[in-house]
C-alpha positions in Angstrom: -84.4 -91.9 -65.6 -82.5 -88.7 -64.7 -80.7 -87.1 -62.2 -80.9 -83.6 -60.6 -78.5 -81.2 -59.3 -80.3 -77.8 -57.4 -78.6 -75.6 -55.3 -80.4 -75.1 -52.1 -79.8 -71.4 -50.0 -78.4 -73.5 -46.7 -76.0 -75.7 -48.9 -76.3 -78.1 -52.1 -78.7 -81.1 -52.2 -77.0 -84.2 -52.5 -77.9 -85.9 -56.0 -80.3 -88.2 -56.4 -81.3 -90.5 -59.0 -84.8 -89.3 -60.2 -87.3 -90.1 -62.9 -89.9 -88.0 -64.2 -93.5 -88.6 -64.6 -95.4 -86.3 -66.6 -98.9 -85.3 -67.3 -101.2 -82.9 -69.1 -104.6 -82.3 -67.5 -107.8 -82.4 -70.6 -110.0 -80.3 -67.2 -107.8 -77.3 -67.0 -108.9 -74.8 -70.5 -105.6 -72.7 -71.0 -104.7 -71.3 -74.0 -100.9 -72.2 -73.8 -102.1 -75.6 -72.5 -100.7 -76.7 -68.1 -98.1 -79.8 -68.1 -97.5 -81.3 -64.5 -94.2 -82.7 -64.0 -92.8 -84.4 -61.0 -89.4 -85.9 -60.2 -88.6 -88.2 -57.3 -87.0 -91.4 -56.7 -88.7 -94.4 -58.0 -90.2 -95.7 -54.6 -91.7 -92.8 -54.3 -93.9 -92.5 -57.1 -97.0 -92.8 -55.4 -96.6 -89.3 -54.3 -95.1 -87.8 -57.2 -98.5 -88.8 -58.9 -100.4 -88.0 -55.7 -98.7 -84.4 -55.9 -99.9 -83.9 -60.3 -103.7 -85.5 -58.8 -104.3 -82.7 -56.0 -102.5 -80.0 -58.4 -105.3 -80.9 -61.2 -108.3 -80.4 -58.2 -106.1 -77.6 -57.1 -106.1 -75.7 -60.7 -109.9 -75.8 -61.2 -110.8 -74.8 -58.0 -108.7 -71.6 -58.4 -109.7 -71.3 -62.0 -113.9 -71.3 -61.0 -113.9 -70.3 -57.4 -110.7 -67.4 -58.2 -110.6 -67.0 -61.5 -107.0 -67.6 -61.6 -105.1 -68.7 -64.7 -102.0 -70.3 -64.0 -99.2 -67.8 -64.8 -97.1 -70.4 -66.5 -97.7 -73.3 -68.5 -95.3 -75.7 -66.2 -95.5 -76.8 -62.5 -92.6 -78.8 -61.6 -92.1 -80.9 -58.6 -88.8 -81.9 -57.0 -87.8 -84.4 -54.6 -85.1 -82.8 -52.3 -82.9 -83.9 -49.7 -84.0 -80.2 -48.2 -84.3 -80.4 -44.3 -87.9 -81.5 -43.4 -90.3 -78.2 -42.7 -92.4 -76.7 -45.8 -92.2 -77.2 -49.0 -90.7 -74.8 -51.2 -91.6 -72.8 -54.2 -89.1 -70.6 -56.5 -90.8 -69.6 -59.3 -92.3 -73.0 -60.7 -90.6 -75.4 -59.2 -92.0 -76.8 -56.0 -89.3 -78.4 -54.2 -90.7 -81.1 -51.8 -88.4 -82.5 -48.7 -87.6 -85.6 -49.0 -89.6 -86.7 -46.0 -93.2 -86.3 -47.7 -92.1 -89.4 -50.1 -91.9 -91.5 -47.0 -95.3 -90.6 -44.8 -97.7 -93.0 -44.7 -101.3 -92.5 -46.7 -102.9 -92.0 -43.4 -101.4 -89.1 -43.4 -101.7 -87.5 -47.0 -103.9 -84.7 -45.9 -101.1 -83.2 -44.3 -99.2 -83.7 -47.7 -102.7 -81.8 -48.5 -102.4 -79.0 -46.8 -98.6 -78.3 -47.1 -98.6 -78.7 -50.8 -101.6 -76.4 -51.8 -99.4 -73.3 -49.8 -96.8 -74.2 -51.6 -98.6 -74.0 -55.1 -100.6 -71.0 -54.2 -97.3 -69.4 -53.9 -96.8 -69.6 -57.6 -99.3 -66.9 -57.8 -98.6 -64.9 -54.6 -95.2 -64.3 -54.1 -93.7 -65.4 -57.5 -96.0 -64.0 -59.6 -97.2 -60.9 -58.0 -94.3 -59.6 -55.1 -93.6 -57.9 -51.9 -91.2 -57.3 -49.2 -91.1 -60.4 -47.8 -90.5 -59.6 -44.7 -92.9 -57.0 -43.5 -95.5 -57.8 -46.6 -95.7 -61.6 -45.7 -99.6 -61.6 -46.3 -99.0 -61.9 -49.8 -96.9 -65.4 -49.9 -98.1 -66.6 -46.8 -101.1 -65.4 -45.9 -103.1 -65.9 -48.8 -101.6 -68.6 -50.1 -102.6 -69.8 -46.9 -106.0 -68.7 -47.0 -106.4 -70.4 -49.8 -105.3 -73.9 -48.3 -108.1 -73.5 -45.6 -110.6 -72.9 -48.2 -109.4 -75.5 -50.9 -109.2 -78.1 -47.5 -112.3 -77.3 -46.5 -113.6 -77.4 -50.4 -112.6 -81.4 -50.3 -113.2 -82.2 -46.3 -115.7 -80.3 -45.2 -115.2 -76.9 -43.1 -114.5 -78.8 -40.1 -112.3 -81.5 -41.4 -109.6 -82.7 -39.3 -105.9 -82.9 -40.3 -105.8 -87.6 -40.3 -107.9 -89.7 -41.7 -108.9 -91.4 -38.9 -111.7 -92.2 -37.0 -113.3 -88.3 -36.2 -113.2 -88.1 -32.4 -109.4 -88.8 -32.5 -107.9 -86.2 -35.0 -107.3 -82.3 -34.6 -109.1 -80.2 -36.8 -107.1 -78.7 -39.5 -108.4 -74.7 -38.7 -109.5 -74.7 -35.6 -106.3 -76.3 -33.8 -103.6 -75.7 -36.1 -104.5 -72.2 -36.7 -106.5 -70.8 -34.4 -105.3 -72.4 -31.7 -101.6 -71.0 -31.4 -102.8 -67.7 -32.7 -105.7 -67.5 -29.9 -103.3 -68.8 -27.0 -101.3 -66.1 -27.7 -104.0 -63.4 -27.6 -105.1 -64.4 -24.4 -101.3 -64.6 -23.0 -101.0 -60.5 -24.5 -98.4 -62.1 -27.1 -99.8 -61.8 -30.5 -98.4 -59.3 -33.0 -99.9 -57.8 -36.2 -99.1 -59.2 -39.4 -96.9 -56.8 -40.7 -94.6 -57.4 -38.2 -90.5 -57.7 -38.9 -89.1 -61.7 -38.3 -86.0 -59.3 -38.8 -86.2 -56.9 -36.6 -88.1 -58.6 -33.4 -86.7 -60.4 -30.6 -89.7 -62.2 -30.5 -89.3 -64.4 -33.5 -91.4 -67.6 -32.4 -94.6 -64.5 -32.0 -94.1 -63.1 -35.5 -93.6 -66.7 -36.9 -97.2 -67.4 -35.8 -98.1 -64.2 -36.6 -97.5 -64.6 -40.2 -98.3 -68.3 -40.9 -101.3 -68.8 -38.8 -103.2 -65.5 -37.8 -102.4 -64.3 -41.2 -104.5 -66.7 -43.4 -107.1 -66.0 -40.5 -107.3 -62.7 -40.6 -107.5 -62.7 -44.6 -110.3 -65.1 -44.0 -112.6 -62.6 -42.1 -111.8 -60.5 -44.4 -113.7 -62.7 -46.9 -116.7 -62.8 -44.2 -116.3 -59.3 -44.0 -116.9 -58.3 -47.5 -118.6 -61.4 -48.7 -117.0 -64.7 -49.7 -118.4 -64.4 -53.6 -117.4 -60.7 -53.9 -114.2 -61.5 -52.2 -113.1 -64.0 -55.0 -113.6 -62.2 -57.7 -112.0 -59.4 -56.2 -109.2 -61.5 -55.3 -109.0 -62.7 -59.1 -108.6 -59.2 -60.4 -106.0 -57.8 -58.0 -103.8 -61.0 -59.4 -104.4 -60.2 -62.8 -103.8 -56.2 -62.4 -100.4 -56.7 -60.4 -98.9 -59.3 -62.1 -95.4 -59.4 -62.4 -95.3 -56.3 -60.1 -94.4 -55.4 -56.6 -97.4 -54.9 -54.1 -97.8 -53.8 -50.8 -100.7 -54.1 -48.2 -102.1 -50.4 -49.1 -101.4 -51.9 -53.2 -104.1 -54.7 -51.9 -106.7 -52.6 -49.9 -107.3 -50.3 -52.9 -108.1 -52.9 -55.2 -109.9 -54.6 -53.1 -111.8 -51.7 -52.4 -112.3 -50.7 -56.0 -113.8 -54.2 -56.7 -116.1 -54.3 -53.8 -116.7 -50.4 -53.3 -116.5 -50.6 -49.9 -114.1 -48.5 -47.3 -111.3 -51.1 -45.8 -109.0 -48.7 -44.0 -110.1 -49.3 -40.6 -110.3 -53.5 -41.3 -106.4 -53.0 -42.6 -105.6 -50.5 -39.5 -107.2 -53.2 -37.1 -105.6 -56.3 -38.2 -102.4 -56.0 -40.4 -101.1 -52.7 -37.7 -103.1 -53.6 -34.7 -103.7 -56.7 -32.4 -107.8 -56.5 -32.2 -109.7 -58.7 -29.6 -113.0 -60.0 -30.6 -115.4 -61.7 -28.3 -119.6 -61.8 -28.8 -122.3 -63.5 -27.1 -125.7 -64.3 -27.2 -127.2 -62.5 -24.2 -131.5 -62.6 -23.4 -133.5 -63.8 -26.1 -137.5 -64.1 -25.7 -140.0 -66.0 -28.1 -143.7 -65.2 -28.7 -146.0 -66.8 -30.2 -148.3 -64.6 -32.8 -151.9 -64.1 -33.7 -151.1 -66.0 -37.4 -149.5 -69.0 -35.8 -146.1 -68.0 -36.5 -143.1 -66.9 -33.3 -141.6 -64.0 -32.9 -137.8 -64.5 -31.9 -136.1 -61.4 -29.6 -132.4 -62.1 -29.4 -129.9 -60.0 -27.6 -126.3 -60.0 -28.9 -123.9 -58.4 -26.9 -120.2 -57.0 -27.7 -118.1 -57.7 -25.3 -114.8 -55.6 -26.6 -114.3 -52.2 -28.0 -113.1 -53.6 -31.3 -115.7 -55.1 -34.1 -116.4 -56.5 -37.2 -119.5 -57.7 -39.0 -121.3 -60.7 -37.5 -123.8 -63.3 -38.3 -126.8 -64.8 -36.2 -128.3 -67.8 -37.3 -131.4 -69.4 -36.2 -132.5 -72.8 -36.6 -136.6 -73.8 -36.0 -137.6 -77.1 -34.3 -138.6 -78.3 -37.9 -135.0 -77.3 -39.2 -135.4 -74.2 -41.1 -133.0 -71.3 -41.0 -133.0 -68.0 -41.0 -130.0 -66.0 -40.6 -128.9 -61.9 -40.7 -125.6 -59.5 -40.2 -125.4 -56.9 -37.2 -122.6 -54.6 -38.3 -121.2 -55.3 -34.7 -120.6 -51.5 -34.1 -122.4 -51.1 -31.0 -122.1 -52.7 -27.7 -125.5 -54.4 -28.0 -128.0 -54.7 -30.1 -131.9 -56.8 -30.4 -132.8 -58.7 -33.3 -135.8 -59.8 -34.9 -136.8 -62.8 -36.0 -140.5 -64.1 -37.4 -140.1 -67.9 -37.5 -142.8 -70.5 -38.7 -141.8 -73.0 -35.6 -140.2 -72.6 -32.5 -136.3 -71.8 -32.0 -134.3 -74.8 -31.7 -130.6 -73.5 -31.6 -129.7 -69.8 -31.9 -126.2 -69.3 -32.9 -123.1 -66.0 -33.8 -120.8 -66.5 -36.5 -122.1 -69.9 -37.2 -119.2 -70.6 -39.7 -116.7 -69.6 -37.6 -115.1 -66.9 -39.8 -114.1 -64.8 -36.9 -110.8 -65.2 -34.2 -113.0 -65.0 -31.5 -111.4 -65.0 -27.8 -114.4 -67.7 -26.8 -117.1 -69.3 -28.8 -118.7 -71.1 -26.1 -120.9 -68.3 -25.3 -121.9 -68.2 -29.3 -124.9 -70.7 -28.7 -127.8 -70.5 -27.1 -128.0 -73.8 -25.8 -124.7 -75.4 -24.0 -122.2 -77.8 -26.1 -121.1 -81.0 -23.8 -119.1 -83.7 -25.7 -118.0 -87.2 -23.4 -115.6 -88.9 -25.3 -113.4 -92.2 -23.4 -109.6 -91.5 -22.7 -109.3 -88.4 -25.1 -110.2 -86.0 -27.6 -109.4 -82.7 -29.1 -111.7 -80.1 -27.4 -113.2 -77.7 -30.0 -113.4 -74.1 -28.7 -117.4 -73.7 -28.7 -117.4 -76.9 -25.8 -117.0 -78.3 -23.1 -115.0 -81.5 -23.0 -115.5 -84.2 -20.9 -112.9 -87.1 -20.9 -113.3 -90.0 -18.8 -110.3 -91.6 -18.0 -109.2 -95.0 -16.4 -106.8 -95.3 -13.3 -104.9 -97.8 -11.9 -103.1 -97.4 -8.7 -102.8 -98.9 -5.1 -101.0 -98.3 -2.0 -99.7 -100.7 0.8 -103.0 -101.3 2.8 -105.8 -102.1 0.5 -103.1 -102.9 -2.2 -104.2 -102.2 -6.5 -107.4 -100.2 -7.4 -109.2 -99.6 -10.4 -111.4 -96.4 -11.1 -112.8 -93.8 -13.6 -111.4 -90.4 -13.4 -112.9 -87.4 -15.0 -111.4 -84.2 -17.2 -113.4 -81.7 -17.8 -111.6 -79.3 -20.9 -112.4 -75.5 -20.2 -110.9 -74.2 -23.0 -107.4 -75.1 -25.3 -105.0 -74.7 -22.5 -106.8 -75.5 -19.2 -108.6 -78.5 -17.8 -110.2 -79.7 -14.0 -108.8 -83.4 -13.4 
């Protein structure tokens, strides 16, 4: 056993009787070697070894996916009687409110999700530094990025936050991202990411700015460039500005010298500017030719001045795919396709890799979801929730019935 005294910024921790559990991982090659050490109370030892399990998965997928080496041989995580909010990183140690020790296992991808920033940040914003105020991509929007992609690496890209049964849990992107980030788009609220929490009066805008549009936005920017290139690239600027201090244009111009393509107007867009993108599948025609084989016409229409890169997929009767990039820089544009079947399902950004205003127009055929009581309406459908009712009145006395919501997008509904 031990005990453990740190000195937190808003006042001291109170101490706390801890005990250590350590462990070196055989998977993770390093030179130097990568010891995992966590101290908590002993209740709480399922999630001190919970914490060294997910930070072995964590290490591997940055060393093959990012080819990032972990910049010291040590992680260390602490129990602390912080107030509850995000964990904490300074330097190596990754100080974890007490709360997280008492959640329930239903809700350990949370834990998940929380952690991964938090260890991320040993590389980007300990390792590698900025202002953190106006350069807040670097510790929190990549690090964040990187917990979207690692989630999605062991749930699936659409994986919800619980695990619980599907239909009843929020989707860990799509609603605790995009969500906030889009409502405020749409309200004329959103802010670009290198906006001051110092200097705006509109703190709960930037605060969304930085920790939810931010790991978006460096998420097209994977789409944009390509998701392998985009590693790698990622990988090098790490291990070229290590130990230095960065800042946005420090970022564009590696990234450009490892992909060799031009950024500027990406960078000028998103991290200066508040862009609005929104595409949709206009008239498409099929043919069928000579050889047996269809000839697809699709018609994909911009609907706002700004945009970026975009990808239409197409999926056959027999489920094959075929799938190409329109560069987006025209207001509309027809697209060929030479299928061996019929269409099936025509669809724009089919990974969802862009902040679109509305993805229900994305698809050539319409997405209806019924679902009893409730659900968490996705933003390329149309929810429909039946709902029971119970009321009565002093004539015909109590009355039963089935009501019906109809979801039109995150924030409205018809009842």
């Amino acid at each position: 056993g031990a005990s453990y005294t740190f000195n937190f910024e808003e006042g001291p921790l109170r101490r706390l009787p801890l005990v250590q559990v350590s462990h070196k991982p055989d998977r993770y090659p390093n030179p130097e070697g990568v010891e995992l050490v966590s101290f908590q109370e002993p209740r709480n030892l399922r999630i001190g070894q919970f914490a060294q399990d997910l930070a072995v998965e964590l290490l591997e997928f940055l060393r093959q996916r990012y080819d990032l080496i972990l910049p010291a041989p040590r992680i260390v995580f602490l129990q602390s009687d912080a107030p509850v909010g995000d964990i904490r990183t300074v330097g190596q140690i990754v100080l974890i409110p007490e709360a997280y020790y008492r959640n329930p296992a239903l809700v350990d991808r949370v834990f998940v999700a929380k952690l991964t920033v938090a260890i991320t940040q040993i590389w980007f914003g300990e390792s590698v530094w900025s202002h953190r105020d106006r350069q807040s991509w670097l510790h929190l929007a990549l690090p964040g990025y990187i917990s979207l992609d690692f989630f999605a690496y062991l749930y699936g890209e659409d994986a919800g936050i619980h695990n619980i049964a599907d239909w009843l849990r929020p989707r860990y992107r799509e609603h605790y991202f995009e969500a906030p980030v889009r409502r405020q788009m749409r309200q004329g609220h959103d802010l670009p990411l290198n906006a001051s929490l110092l200097d705006s009066p509109r703190r709960q805008a930037v605060l969304i700015a930085l920790h939810y549009k931010g790991p978006l936005v460096v998420r097209s920017l994977a789409h944009v460039v390509g998701e392998p290139i985009f590693y790698k690239a990622l990988g090098r600027f790490f291990n070229e500005h290590r130990f230095k201090m960065v800042s946005e244009t420090t970022f564009r111009e590696s990234l450009e010298a490892s992909t060799g393509q031009d950024l500027l107007k990406y960078f000028e867009d998103w991290f200066r500017g508040t862009p609005r993108l929104d595409y949709r599948i206009g008239h498409w025609e099929e043919t069928v030719l000579p050889d047996g084989q269809y000839r697809l016409e699709v018609e994909v229409l911009r609907r706002t001045p700004f945009d970026m890169p975009v990808d239409v997929q197409v999926a056959t009767a027999q489920g094959e795919m075929r799938q190409k990039r329109w560069a987006g820089d025209q207001e509309r544009v027809r697209m060929l396709f030479t299928l061996p079947a019929p269409v099936a399902v025509i669809a724009l950004d089919p990974h969802e890799a862009l902040l679109e205003l509305n993805r229900k127009d994305n698809y050539s055929v319409d997405h209806y979801r019924v679902r009893p009581v409730f659900d968490w309406a996705k933003q390329n459908e149309v929810l429909i929730a039946l709902r029971g009712r119970l009321g009565g009145n002093a004539i015909d006395g109590n009355y039963g019935g089935v009501g019906v919501d109809i979801a039109l997008d995150e924030n409205n509904h018809i009842e």
